[in-house]
C-alpha positions as CSV (number, residue, x, y, z in Angstrom):
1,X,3.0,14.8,-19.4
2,X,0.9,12.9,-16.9
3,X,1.4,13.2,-13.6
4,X,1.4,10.2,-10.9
5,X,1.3,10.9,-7.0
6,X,2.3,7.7,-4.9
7,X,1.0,8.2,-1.3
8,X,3.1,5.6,0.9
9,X,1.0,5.1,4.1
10,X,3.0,3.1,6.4
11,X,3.3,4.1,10.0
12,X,6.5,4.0,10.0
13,X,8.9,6.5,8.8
14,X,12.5,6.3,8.2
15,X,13.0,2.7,7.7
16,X,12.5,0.3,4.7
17,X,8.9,-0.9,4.5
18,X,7.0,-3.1,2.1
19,X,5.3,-0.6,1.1
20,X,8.1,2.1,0.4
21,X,9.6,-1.1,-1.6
22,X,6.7,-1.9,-3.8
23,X,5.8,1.9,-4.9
24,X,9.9,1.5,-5.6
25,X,9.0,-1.2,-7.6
26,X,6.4,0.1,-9.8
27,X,8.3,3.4,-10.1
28,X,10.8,2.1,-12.6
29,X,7.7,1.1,-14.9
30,X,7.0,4.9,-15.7
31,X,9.0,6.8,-18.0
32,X,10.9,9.5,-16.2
33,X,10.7,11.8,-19.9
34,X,6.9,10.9,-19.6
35,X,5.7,11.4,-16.1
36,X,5.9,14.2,-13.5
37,X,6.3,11.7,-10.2
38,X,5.3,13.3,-6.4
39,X,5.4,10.8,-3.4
40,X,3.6,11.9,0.0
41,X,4.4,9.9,3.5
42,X,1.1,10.1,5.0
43,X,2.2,9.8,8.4
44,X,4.8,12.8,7.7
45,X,2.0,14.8,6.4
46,X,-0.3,14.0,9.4
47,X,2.2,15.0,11.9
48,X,3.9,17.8,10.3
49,X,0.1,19.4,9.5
50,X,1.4,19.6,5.7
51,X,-1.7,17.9,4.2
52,X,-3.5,20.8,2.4
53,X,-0.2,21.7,0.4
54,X,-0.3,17.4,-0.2
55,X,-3.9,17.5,-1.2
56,X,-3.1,20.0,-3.6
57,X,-0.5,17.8,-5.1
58,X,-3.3,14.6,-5.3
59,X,-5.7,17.1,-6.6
60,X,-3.3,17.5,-10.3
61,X,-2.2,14.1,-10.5
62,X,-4.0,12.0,-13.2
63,X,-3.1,9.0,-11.4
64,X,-2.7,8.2,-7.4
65,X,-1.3,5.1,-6.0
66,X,-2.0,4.0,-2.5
67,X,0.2,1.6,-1.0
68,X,-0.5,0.5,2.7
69,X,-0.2,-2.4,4.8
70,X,-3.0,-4.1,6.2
71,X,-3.7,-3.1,9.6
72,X,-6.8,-5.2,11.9
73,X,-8.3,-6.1,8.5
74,X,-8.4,-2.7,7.0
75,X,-6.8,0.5,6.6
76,X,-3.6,1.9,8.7
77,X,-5.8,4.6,10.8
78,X,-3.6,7.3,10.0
79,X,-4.2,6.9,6.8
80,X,-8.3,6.6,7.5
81,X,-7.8,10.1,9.1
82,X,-5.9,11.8,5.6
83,X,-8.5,10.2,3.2
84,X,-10.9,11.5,5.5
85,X,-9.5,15.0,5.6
86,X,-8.6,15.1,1.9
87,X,-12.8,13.8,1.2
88,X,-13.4,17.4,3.5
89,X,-11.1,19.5,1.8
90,X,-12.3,18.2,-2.0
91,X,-16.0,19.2,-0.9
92,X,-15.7,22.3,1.6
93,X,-13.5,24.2,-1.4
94,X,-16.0,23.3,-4.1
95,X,-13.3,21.7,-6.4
96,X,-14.0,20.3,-9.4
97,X,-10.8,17.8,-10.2
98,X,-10.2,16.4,-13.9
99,X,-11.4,12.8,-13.9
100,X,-8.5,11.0,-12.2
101,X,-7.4,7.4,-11.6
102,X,-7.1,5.8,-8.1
103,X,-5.0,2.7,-7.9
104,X,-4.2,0.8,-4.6
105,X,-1.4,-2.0,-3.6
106,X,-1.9,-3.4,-0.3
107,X,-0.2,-5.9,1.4
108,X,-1.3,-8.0,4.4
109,X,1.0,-10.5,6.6
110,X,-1.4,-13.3,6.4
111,X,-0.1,-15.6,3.2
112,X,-4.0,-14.8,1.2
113,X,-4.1,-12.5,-0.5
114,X,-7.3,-12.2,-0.5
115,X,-7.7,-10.8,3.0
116,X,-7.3,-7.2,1.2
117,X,-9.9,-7.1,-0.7
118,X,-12.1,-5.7,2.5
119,X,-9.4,-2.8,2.3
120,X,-9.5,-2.4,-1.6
121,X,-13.6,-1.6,-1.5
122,X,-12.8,0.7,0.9
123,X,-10.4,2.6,-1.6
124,X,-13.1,2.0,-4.6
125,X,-15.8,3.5,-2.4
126,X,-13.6,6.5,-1.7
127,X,-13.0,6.9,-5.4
128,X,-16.2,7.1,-5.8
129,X,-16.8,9.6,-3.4
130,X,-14.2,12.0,-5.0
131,X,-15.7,11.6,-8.4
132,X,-12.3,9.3,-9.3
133,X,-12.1,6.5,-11.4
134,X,-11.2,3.7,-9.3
135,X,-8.8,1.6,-11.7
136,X,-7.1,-1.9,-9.8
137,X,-6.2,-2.7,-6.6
138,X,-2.8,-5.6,-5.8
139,X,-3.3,-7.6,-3.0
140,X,-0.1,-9.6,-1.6
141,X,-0.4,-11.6,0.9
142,X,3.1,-12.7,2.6
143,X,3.7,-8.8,2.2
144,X,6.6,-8.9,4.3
145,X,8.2,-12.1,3.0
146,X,8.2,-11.0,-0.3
147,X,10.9,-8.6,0.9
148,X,13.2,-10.1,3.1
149,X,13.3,-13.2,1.1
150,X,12.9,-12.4,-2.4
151,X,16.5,-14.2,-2.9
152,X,14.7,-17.9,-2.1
153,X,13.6,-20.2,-4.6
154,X,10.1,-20.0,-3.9
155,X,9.7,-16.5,-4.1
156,X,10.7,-16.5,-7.7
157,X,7.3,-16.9,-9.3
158,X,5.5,-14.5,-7.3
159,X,7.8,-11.8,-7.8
160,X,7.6,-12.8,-11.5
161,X,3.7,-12.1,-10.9
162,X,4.2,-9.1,-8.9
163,X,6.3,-7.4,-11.6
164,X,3.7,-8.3,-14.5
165,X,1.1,-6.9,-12.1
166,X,2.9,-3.6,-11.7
167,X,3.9,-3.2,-15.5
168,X,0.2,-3.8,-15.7
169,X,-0.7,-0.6,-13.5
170,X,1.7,1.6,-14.8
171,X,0.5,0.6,-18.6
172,X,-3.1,1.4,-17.6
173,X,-2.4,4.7,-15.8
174,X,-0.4,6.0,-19.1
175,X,-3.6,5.1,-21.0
176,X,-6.5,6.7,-22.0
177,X,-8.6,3.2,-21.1
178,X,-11.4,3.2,-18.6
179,X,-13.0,-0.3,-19.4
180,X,-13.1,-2.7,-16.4
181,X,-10.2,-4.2,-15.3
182,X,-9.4,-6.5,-12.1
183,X,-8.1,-6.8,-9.0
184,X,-5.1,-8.9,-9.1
185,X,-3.3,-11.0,-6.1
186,X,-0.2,-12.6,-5.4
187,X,-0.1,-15.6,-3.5
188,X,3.8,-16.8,-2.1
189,X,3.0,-20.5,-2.1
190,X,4.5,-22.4,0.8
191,X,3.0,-24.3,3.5
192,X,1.3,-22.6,6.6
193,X,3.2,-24.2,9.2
194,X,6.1,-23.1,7.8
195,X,5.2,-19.6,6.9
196,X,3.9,-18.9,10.6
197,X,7.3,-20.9,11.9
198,X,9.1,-18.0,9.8
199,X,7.1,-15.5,10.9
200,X,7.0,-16.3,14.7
201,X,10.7,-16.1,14.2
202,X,10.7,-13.2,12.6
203,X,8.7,-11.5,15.5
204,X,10.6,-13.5,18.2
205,X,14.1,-11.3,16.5
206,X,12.9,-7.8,16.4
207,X,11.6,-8.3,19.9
208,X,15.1,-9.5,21.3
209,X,16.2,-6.7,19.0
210,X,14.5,-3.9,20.5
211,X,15.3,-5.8,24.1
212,X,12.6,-7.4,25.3
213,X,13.0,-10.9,27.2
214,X,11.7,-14.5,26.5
215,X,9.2,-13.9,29.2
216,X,7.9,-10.5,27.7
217,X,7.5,-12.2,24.3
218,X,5.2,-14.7,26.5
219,X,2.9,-12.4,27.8
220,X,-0.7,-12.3,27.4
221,X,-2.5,-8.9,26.8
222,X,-4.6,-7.9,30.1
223,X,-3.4,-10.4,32.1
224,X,-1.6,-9.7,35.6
225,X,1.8,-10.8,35.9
């Protein structure tokens, strides 16, 4: 039976995130008879100071999936800290892990996808680091668009992609392959100006939500009022 750890690194805990929704995704691809499935919150584990019993977990997975948003070009730093941590723990107790695979989805709020793949050689390098087989990275750009409007038209294609990208991981993880494969990204194809119109809008509603004033939306950083 192989076993499969998804590590969801989004800050945030408790809500729906893309990132909770694309490990989701990719879950129903692997065979419930066939797979022994563990998912770690990284922010939970951080907080909570449950990492070593979580790097044991990672440590008897033959395959770990790291979803994360894209945060100032790179990783969320929490989840820096944990990878950091888990490199520490791999080295200072002398372990000697069974080849593994590393696979990575991350998603960025810029509409290329490409803008992940800065954060994707920073999961190959830790692979590497570990002794891990580095496998594929998904890069989505429009990460959060591809959730709240999955229902529209346009978002039919690439969720068609998305879903052949994560049968794609799941079929390599239950394999015994290890040639090279590639990275893969979705694109959600619509015009800029109307992708940052929908996303302004989207920022300008959960700021009224959490009840903050036109004029607080309009405020520069390190300014005086």
């Amino acid at each position: 039976m192989n076993r499969i750890v998804y590590i969801n690194a989004s800050p945030r805990v408790d809500e729906v995130t893309s990132s909770g929704t694309f490990l989701s995704m990719l879950d129903k691809y692997f065979d419930d008879n066939d797979t022994e499935k563990a998912i770690i919150n990284v922010r939970k584990s951080v907080l909570e100071h449950q990492s070593e019993s979580d790097f044991d977990t990672i440590l008897k997975a033959d395959a770990v999936v790291i979803a994360f948003p894209l945060y100032f070009f790179c990783l969320p730093g929490l989840l820096t800290r944990f990878l950091q941590d888990y490199h520490s723990y791999y080295f200072e107790n002398e372990i000697h892990a069974h080849r593994q695979k590393i696979y990575t989805i991350v998603n960025c709020g810029f509409p290329e996808a490409n803008i992940n793949e800065e954060a994707v050689k920073v999961i190959e390098s830790f692979s590497r680091q570990i002794g891990a087989e580095f496998r594929l990275g998904i890069m989505i750009g429009s990460g959060g668009m591809v959730i709240v409007a999955k229902d529209a038209p346009f978002m039919k294609k690439p969720l068609k992609a998305l879903e052949q990208a994560m049968n794609s991981l799941a079929q390599d993880a239950m394999s015994e392959r290890l040639d090279p494969i590639s990275n893969i990204q979705i694109t959600v194809k619509v015009p800029r100006w109307l992708y940052y119109l929908m996303a302004d809008m989207g920022f300008n509603h959960t700021a009224t939500k959490n009840g903050n004033s036109k004029k607080d939306i309009l405020k520069k950083a390190y300014q005086p009022d």
